[in-house]
C-alpha positions as MATLAB code, in Angstrom:
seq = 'XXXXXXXXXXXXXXXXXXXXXXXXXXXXXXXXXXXXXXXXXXXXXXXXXXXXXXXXXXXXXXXXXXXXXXXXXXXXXXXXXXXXXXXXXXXXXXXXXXXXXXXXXXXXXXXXXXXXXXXXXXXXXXXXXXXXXXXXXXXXXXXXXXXXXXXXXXXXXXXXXXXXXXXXXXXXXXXXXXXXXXXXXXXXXXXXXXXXXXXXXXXXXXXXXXXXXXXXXXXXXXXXXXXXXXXXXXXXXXXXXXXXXXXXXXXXXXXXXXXXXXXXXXXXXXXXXXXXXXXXXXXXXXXXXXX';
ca = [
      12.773    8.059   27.277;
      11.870    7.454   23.257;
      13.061    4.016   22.587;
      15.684    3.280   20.097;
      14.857    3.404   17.221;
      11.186    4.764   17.465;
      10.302    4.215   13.681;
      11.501    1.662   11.050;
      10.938    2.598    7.317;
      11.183   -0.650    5.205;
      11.706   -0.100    1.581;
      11.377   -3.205   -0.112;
      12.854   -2.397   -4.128;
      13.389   -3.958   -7.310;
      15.276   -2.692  -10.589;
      14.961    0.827   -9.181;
      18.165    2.409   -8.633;
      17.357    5.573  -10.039;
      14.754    6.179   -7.389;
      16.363    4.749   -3.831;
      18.346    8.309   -4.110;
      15.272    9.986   -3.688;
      13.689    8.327   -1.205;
      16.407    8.250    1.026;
      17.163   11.944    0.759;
      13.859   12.444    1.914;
      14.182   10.179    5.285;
      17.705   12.095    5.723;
      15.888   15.480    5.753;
      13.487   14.512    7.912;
      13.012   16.814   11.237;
      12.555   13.830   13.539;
      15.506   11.870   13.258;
      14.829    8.583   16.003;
      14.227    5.868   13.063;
      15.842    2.817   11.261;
      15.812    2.411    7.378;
      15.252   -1.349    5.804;
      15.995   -1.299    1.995;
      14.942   -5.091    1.213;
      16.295   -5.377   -2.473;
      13.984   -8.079   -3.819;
      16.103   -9.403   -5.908;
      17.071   -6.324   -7.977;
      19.386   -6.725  -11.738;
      20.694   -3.374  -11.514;
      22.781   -1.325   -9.426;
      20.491   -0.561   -6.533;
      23.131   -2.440   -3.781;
      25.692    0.033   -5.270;
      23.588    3.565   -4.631;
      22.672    2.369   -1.331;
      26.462    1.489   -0.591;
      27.655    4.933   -1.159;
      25.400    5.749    1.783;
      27.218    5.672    5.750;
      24.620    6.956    7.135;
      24.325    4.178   10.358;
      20.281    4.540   10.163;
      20.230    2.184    7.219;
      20.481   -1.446    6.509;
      20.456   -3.059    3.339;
      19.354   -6.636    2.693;
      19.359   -8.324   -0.523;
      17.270  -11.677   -1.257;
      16.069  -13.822   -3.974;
      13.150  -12.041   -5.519;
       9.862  -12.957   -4.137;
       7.412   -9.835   -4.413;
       6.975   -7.265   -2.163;
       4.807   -9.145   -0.027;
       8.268  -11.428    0.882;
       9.854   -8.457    0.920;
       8.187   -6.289    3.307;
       7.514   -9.244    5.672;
      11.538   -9.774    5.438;
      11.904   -5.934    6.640;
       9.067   -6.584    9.561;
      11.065   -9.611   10.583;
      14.728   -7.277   11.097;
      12.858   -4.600   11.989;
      13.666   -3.156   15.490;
      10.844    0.282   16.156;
       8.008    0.828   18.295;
       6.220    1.552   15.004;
       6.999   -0.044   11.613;
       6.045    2.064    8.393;
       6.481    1.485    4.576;
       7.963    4.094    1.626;
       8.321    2.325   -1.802;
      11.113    3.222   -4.036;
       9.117    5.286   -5.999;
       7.838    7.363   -3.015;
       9.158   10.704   -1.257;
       8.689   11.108    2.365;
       8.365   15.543    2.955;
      10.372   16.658    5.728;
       7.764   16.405    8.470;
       6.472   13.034    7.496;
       7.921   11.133   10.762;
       7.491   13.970   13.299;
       3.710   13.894   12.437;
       3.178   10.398   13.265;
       5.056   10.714   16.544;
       3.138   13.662   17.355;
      -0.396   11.964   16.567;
       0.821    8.615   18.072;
       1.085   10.787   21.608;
      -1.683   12.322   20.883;
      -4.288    9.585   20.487;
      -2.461    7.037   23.131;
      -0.026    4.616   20.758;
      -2.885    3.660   18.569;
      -2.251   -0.243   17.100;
      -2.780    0.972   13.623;
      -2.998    4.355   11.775;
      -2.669    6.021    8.328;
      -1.112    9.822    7.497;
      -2.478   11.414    4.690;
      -0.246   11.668    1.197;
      -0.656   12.660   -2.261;
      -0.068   11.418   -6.095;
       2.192   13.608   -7.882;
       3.004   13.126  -11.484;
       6.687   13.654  -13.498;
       6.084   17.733  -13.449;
       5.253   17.396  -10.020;
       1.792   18.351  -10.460;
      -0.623   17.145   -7.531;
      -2.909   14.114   -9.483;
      -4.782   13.442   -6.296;
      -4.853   13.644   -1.924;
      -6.145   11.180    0.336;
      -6.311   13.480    2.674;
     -10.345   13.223    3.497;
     -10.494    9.441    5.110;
     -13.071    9.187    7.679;
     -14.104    5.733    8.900;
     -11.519    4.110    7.592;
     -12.531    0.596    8.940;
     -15.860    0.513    7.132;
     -13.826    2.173    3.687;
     -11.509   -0.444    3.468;
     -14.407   -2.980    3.210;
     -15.578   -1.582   -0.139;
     -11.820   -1.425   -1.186;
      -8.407    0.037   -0.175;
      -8.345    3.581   -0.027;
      -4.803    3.619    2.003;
      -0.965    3.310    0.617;
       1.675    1.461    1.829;
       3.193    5.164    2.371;
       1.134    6.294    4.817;
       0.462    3.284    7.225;
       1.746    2.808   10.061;
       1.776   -0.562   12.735;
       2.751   -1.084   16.028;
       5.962   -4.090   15.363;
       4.068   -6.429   17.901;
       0.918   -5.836   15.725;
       2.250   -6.342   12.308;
       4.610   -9.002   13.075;
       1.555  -11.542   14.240;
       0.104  -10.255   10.995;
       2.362  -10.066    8.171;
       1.561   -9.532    4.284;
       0.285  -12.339    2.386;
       3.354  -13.892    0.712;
       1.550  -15.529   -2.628;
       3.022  -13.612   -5.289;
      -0.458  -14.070   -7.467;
      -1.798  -11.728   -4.932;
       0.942   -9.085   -5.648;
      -0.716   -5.438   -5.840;
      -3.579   -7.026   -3.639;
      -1.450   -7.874   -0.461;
      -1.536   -4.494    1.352;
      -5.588   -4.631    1.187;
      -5.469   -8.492    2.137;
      -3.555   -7.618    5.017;
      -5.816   -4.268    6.028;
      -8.735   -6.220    5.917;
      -7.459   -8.759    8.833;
      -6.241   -5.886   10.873;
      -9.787   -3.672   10.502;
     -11.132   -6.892   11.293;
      -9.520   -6.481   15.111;
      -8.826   -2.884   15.288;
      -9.735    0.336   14.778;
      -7.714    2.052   11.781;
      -7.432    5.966   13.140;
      -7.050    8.374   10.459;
      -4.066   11.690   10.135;
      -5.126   13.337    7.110;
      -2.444   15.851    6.675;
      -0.395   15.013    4.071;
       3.205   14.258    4.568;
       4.281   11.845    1.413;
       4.282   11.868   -2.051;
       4.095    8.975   -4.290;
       5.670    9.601   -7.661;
       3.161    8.515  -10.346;
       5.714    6.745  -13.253;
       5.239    5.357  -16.526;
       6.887    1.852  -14.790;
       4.630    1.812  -11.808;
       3.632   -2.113  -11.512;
      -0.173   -0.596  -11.208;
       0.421    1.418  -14.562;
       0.655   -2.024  -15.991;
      -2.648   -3.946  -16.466;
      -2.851   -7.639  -17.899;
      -6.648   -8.626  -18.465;
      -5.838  -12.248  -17.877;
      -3.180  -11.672  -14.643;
      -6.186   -9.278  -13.215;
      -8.763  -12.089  -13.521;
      -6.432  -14.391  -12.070;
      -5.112  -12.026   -9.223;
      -9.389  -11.178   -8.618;
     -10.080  -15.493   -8.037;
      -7.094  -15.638   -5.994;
      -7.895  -12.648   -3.916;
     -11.812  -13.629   -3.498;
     -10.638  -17.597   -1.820;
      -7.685  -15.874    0.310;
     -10.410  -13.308    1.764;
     -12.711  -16.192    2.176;
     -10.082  -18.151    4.456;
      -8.574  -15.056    6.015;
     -12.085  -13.024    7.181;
     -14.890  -13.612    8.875;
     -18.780  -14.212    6.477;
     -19.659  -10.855    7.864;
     -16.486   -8.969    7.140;
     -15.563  -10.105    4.161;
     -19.141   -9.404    2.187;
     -18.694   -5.961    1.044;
     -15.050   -6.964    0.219;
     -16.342   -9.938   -2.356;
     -17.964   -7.370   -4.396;
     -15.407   -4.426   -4.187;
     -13.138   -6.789   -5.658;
     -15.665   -7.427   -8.710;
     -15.899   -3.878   -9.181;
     -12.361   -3.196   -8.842;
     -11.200   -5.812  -11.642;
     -13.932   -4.632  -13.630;
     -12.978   -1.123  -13.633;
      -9.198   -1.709  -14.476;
     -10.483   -4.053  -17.388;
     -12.375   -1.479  -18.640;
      -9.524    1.204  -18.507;
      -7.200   -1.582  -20.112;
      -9.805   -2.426  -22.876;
     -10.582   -6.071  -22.199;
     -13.362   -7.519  -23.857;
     -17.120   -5.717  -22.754;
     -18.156   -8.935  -21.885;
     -15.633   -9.478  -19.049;
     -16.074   -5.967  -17.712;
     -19.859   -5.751  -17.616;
     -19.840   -9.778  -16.176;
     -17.330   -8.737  -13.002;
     -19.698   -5.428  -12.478;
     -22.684   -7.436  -12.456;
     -21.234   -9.988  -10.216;
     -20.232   -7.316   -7.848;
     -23.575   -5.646   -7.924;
     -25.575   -8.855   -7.221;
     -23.394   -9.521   -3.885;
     -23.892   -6.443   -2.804;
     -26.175   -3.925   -4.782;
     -24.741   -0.451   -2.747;
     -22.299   -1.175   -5.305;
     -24.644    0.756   -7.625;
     -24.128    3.899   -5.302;
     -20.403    3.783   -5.989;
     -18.757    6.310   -8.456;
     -16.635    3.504   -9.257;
     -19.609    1.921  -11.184;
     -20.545    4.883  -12.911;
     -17.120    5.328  -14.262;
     -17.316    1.947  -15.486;
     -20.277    2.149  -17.342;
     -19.064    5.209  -18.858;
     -15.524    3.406  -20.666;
     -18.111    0.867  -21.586;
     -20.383    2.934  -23.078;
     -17.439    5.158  -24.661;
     -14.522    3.003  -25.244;
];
């Protein structure tokens, strides 16, 4: 017998109102229907506790608090959360119809792995396909160079997760979901669905559209002494220099000072020089050559 419910989707939201609609049409067309729905309003100004109202479906629960990130947020979702497997969608995401049936179906078929991502896709206002990650292969060695999953496509066992958790510092906002992959890779193996099943609906208000040097700088310090508390000397190595690389790339794209770019890609480099080997740097070094 499939226990009741099988899945929870938490959807922690902010100011968004205009896009819960979609993302909850998209769990309501879905072809497996054994699953919960968590909308965790962090604290939203707008409307968003009056769209979700006008839905009866029984499936949902809706759960305002004072905002605290999406870190709180999520963690607030795991902790009411009632499935065999918990999963995220963000407000600004779109689930296609056979996004739930394919995790059920790969969760039988590789014996109720702990932890697992399904492959999605970046798809802009035209709905034009930006990008897949849909090719992940070794995914616990990937996300020690740097996060190549999405909230939107991971999915936990609720034991595993709830011993876990996100990292609630809101500082490390936009960082927590790699924080928190890093600790599980650290103790399990991260199996990999590539066929894509999820959208996420690239936005001019996306918080990642929306780069401050000095907030980036900040969030990289922060980041680099959680890691160093959180995972083991051996683990965290190639992390410590992804995250150079990674601030020094999105100060390059937001036009900080040379200086600061070409410091945090150095840095990176010199704890780990396969950083050199990365397209990442090469793209750097081209907006600092160009820009």
């Amino acid at each position: 017998m499939i226990p009741t419910p099988f899945f929870s989707v938490i959807i922690p939201c902010y100011n968004r109102a205009s896009n819960v609609p979609i993302v909850l049409k998209s769990l309501f067309d879905q072809t497996f229907s054994n699953f919960e729905i968590l909308v965790i309003d962090d604290g939203s100004e707008d409307n968003t506790s009056e769209i979700v109202s006008r839905y009866q479906d029984p499936r949902i629960r809706y759960v305002k608090q004072a905002n605290q990130e999406r870190g709180a947020a999520r963690n607030a979702g795991i902790s009411l959360a009632q499935g065999s497997y918990i999963t995220f969608l963000d407000s600004d995401d779109k689930a296609y119809p056979d996004h739930l049936e394919t995790a059920y179906n790969f969760i039988l078929e590789n014996n109720h792995p702990e932890i697992f991502h399904v492959g999605y896709e970046i798809v802009d206002d035209r709905g034009s396909v930006l990008r897949r990650v849909d090719k992940l292969r070794n995914i616990n060695q990937l996300i020690r160079w740097g996060n190549p999953l999405s909230c939107i496509g991971v999915y936990v066992r609720r034991e595993t997760i709830s011993a876990y958790r996100f990292n609630e510092e809101r500082g490390l906002s936009g960082l927590e979901d790699w924080e928190l992959w890093l600790r599980l890779s650290e103790h399990y193996s991260i199996h990999a669905c590539n066929k894509v099943t999820a959208a996420l609906l690239q936005h001019k208000d996306r918080s990642v559209m929306k780069v401050d040097a000095v907030n980036l700088m900040k969030k990289e310090k922060l980041f680099a002494k959680t890691i160093k508390s959180t995972i083991s000397p051996s683990y965290r190595h190639e992390a410590l220099a992804g995250i150079k690389t990674y601030t020094s790339l999105h100060l390059a794209l937001c036009q900080a000072p040379k200086r600061d770019t070409l410091a945090y890609l150095i840095n990176g480099i010199y704890i780990n020089p396969k950083e050199l080997l990365r397209r990442r740097t090469w793209v750097i070094l081209k907006l600092l050559i160009f820009l």
